[in-house]
PyMOL commands that place a pseudoatom at each C-alpha (Angstrom):
pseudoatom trace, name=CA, resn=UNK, resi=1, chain=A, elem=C, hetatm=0, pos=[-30.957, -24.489, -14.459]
pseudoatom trace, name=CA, resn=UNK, resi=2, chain=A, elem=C, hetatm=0, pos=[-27.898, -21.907, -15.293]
pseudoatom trace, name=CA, resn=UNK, resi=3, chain=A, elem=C, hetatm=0, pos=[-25.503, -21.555, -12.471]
pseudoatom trace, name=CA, resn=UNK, resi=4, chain=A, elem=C, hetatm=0, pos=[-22.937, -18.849, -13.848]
pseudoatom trace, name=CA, resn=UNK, resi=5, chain=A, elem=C, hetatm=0, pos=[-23.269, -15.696, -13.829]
pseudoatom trace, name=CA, resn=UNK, resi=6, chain=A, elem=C, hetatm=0, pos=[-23.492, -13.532, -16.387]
pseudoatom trace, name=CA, resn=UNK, resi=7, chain=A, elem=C, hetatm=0, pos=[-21.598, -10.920, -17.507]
pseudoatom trace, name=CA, resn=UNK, resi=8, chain=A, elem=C, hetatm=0, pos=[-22.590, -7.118, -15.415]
pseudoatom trace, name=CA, resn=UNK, resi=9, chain=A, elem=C, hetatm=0, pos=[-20.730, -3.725, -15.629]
pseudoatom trace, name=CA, resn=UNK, resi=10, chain=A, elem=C, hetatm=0, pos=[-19.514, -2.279, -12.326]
pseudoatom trace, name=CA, resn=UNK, resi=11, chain=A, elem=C, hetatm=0, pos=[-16.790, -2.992, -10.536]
pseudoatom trace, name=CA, resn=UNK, resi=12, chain=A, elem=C, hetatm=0, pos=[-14.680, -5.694, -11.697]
pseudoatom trace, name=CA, resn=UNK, resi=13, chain=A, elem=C, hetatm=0, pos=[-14.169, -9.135, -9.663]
pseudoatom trace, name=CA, resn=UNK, resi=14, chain=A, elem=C, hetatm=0, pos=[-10.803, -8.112, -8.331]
pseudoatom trace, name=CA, resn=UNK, resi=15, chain=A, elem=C, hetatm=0, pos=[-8.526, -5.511, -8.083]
pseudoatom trace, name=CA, resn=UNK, resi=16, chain=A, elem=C, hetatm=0, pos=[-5.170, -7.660, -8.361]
pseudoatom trace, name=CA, resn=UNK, resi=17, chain=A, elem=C, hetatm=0, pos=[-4.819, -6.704, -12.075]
pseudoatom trace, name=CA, resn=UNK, resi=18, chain=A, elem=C, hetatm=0, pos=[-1.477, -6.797, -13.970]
pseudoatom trace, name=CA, resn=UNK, resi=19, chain=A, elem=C, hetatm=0, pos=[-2.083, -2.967, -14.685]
pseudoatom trace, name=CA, resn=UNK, resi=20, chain=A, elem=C, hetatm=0, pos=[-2.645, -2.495, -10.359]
pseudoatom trace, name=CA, resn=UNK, resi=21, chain=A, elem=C, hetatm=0, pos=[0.539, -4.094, -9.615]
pseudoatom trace, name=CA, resn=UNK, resi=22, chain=A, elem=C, hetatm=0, pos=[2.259, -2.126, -12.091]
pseudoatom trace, name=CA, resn=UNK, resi=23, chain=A, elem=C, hetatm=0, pos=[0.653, 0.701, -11.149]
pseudoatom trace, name=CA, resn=UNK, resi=24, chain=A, elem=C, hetatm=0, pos=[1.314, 0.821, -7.360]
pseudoatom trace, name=CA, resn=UNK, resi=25, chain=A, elem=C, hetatm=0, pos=[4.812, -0.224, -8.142]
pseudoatom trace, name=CA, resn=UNK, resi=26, chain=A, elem=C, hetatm=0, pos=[5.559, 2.903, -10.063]
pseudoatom trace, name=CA, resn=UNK, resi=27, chain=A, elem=C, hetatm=0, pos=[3.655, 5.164, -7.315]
pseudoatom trace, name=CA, resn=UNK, resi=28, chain=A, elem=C, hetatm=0, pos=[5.613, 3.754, -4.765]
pseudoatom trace, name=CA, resn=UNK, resi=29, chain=A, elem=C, hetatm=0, pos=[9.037, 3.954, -6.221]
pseudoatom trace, name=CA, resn=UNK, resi=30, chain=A, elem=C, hetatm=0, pos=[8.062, 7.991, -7.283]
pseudoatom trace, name=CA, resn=UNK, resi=31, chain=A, elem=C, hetatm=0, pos=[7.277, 8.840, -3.984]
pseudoatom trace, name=CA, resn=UNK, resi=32, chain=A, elem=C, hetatm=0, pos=[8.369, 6.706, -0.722]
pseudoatom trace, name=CA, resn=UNK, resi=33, chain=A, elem=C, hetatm=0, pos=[6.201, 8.811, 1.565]
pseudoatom trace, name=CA, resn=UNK, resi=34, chain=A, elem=C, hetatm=0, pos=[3.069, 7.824, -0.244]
pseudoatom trace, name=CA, resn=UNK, resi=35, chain=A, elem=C, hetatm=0, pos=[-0.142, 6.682, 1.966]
pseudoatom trace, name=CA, resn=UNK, resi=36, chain=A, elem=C, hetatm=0, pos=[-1.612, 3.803, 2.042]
pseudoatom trace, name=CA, resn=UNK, resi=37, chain=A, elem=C, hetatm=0, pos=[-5.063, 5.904, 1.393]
pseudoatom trace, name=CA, resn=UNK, resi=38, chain=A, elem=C, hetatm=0, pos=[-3.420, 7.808, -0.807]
pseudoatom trace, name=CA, resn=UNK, resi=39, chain=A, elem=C, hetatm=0, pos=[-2.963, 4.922, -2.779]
pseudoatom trace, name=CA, resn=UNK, resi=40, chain=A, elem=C, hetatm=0, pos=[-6.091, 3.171, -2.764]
pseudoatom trace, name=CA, resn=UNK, resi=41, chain=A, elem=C, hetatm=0, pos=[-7.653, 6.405, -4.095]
pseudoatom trace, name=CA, resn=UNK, resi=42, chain=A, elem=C, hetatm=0, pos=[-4.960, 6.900, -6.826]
pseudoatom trace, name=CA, resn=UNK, resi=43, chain=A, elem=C, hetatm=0, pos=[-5.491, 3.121, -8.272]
pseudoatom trace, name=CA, resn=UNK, resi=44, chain=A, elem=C, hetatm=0, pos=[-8.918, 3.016, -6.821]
pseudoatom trace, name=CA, resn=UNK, resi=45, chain=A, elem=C, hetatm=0, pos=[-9.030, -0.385, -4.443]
pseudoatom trace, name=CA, resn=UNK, resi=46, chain=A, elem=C, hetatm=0, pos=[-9.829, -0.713, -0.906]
pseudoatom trace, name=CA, resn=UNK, resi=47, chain=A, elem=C, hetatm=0, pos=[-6.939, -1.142, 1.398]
pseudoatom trace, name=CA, resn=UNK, resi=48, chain=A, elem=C, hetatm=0, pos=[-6.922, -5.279, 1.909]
pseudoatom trace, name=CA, resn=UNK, resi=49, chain=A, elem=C, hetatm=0, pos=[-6.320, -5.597, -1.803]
pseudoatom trace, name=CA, resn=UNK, resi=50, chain=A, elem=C, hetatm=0, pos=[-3.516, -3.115, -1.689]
pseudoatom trace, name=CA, resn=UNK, resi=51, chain=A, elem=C, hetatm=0, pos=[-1.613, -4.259, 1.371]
pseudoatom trace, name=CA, resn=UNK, resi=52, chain=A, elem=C, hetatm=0, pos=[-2.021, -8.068, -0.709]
pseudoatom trace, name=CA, resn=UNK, resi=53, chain=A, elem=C, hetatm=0, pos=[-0.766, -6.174, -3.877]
pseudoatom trace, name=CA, resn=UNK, resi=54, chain=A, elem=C, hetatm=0, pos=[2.255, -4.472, -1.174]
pseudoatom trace, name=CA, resn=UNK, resi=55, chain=A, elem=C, hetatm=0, pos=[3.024, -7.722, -0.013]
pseudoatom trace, name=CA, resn=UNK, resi=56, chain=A, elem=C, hetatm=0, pos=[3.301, -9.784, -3.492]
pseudoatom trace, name=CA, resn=UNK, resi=57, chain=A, elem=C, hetatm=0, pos=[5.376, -7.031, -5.104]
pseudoatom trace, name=CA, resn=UNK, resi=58, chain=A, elem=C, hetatm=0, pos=[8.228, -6.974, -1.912]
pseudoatom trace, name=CA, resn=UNK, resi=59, chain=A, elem=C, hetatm=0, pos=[7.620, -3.773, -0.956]
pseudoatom trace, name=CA, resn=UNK, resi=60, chain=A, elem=C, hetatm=0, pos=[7.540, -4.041, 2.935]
pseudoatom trace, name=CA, resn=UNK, resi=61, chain=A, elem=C, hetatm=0, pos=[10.748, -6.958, 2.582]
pseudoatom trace, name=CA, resn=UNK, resi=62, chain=A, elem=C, hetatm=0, pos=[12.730, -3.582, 1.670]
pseudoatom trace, name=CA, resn=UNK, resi=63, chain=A, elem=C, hetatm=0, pos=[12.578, -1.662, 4.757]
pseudoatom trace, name=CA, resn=UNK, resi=64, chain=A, elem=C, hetatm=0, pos=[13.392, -5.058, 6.417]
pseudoatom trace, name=CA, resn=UNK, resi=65, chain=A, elem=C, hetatm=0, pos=[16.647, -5.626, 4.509]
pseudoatom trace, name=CA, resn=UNK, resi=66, chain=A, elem=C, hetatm=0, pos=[17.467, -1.881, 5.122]
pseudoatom trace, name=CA, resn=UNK, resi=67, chain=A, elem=C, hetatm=0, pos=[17.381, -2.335, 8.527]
pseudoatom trace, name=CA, resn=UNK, resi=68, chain=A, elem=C, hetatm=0, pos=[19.289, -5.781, 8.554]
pseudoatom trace, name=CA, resn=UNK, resi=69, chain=A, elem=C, hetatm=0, pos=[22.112, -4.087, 6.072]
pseudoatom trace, name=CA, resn=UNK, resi=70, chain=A, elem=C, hetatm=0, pos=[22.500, -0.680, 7.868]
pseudoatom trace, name=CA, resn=UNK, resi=71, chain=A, elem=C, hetatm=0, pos=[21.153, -1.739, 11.476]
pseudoatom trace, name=CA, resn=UNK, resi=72, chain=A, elem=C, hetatm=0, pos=[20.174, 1.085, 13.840]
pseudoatom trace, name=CA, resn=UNK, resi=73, chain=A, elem=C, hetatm=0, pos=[21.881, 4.588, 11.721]
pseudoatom trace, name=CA, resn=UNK, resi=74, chain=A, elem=C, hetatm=0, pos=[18.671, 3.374, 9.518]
pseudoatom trace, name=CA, resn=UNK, resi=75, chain=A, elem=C, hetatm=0, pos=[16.452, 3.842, 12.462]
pseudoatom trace, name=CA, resn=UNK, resi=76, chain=A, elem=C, hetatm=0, pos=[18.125, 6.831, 13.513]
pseudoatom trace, name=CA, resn=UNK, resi=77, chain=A, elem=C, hetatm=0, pos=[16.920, 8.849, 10.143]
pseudoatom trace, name=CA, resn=UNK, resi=78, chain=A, elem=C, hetatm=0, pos=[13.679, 7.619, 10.661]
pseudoatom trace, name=CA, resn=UNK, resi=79, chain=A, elem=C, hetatm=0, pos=[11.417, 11.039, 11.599]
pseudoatom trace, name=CA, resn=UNK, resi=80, chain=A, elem=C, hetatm=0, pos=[7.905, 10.042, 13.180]
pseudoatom trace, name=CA, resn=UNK, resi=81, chain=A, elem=C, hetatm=0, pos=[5.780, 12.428, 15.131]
pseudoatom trace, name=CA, resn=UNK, resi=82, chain=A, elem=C, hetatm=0, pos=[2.559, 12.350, 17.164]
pseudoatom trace, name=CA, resn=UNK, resi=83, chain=A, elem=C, hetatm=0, pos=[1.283, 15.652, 18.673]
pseudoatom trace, name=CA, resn=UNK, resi=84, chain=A, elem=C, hetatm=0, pos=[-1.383, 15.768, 21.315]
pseudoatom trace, name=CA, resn=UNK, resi=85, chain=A, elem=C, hetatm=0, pos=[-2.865, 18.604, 22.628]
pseudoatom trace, name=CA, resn=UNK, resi=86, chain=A, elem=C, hetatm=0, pos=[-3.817, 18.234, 26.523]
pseudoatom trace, name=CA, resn=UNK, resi=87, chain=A, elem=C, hetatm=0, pos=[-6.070, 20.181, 27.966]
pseudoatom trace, name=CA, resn=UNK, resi=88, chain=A, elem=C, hetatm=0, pos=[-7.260, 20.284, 31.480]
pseudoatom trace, name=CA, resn=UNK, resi=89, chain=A, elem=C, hetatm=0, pos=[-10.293, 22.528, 32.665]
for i in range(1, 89): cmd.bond("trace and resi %d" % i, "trace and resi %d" % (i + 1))
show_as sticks, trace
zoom trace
Protein backbone atom coordinates (compact mmCIF):
# COMPACT_ATOMS: atom_id res chain seq x y z
CA UNK A 1 0.00 0.00 0.00
CA UNK A 2 1.37 3.65 -1.24
CA UNK A 3 0.83 6.32 1.28
CA UNK A 4 2.21 9.56 -0.58
CA UNK A 5 0.67 11.37 -2.68
CA UNK A 6 1.34 11.94 -5.92
CA UNK A 7 2.17 14.70 -7.76
CA UNK A 8 -1.42 17.00 -9.04
CA UNK A 9 -1.54 20.47 -10.75
CA UNK A 10 -3.59 23.14 -8.97
CA UNK A 11 -2.80 25.09 -6.38
CA UNK A 12 0.40 24.55 -4.79
CA UNK A 13 0.80 23.22 -1.01
CA UNK A 14 1.57 26.63 0.36
CA UNK A 15 1.73 30.01 -0.39
CA UNK A 16 4.88 30.95 1.87
CA UNK A 17 7.18 30.86 -1.22
CA UNK A 18 10.55 32.70 -1.41
CA UNK A 19 9.05 34.56 -4.55
CA UNK A 20 5.62 35.59 -2.01
CA UNK A 21 7.77 37.02 0.56
CA UNK A 22 9.66 38.89 -1.87
CA UNK A 23 6.86 39.81 -3.53
CA UNK A 24 4.70 41.35 -0.74
CA UNK A 25 7.82 42.97 0.51
CA UNK A 26 8.25 45.04 -2.59
CA UNK A 27 4.31 45.85 -2.72
CA UNK A 28 4.41 47.00 0.59
CA UNK A 29 7.41 49.21 0.55
CA UNK A 30 5.83 50.85 -3.08
CA UNK A 31 2.80 51.69 -1.57
CA UNK A 32 2.19 51.94 2.43
CA UNK A 33 -1.55 52.35 1.98
CA UNK A 34 -1.87 48.99 0.33
CA UNK A 35 -4.86 46.53 1.57
CA UNK A 36 -4.62 43.63 2.98
CA UNK A 37 -7.20 42.35 0.07
CA UNK A 38 -5.51 44.19 -2.15
CA UNK A 39 -2.71 42.14 -1.54
CA UNK A 40 -3.93 38.77 -1.42
CA UNK A 41 -5.35 39.40 -4.92
CA UNK A 42 -2.07 40.94 -6.27
CA UNK A 43 0.13 37.73 -5.05
CA UNK A 44 -2.91 35.59 -5.07
CA UNK A 45 -3.14 33.92 -1.28
CA UNK A 46 -5.86 34.06 1.15
CA UNK A 47 -5.43 36.44 3.97
CA UNK A 48 -4.03 33.91 6.97
CA UNK A 49 -1.05 33.17 4.77
CA UNK A 50 -0.43 36.82 4.17
CA UNK A 51 -0.81 38.23 7.65
CA UNK A 52 1.91 34.93 8.50
CA UNK A 53 4.00 36.23 5.48
CA UNK A 54 3.36 40.20 7.26
CA UNK A 55 4.42 38.95 10.39
CA UNK A 56 7.77 36.91 9.37
CA UNK A 57 8.98 39.76 7.15
CA UNK A 58 8.59 42.67 10.27
CA UNK A 59 6.25 44.55 8.70
CA UNK A 60 3.72 45.33 11.57
CA UNK A 61 7.15 45.65 14.22
CA UNK A 62 7.58 49.02 12.07
CA UNK A 63 4.63 50.95 12.95
CA UNK A 64 5.44 49.77 16.54
CA UNK A 65 8.97 51.24 16.62
CA UNK A 66 7.50 54.41 14.93
CA UNK A 67 5.37 54.94 17.57
CA UNK A 68 7.97 54.08 20.40
CA UNK A 69 10.67 56.55 18.50
CA UNK A 70 8.29 59.50 17.71
CA UNK A 71 5.50 58.79 20.47
CA UNK A 72 2.14 60.53 20.01
CA UNK A 73 3.15 63.47 16.85
CA UNK A 74 3.13 59.82 15.04
CA UNK A 75 -0.40 59.30 16.08
CA UNK A 76 -1.31 62.71 15.45
CA UNK A 77 -0.65 62.27 11.42
CA UNK A 78 -2.49 59.29 11.52
CA UNK A 79 -5.94 60.13 9.26
CA UNK A 80 -8.75 57.38 9.87
CA UNK A 81 -12.35 57.91 9.03
CA UNK A 82 -15.67 56.09 9.46
CA UNK A 83 -18.84 57.70 7.99
CA UNK A 84 -22.30 56.56 8.91
CA UNK A 85 -25.27 57.67 7.54
CA UNK A 86 -28.30 57.77 10.19
CA UNK A 87 -31.46 57.79 9.23
CA UNK A 88 -34.58 57.92 11.24
CA UNK A 89 -38.19 57.51 9.65
Amino acid sequence: MNVVDKPRSGRPATAMTECNKDRIDVLVREDHRITISELCDAVSIGKPDLIAIIMELGLESELLDRYANEGDIFLSRIIIGDETWVHHY
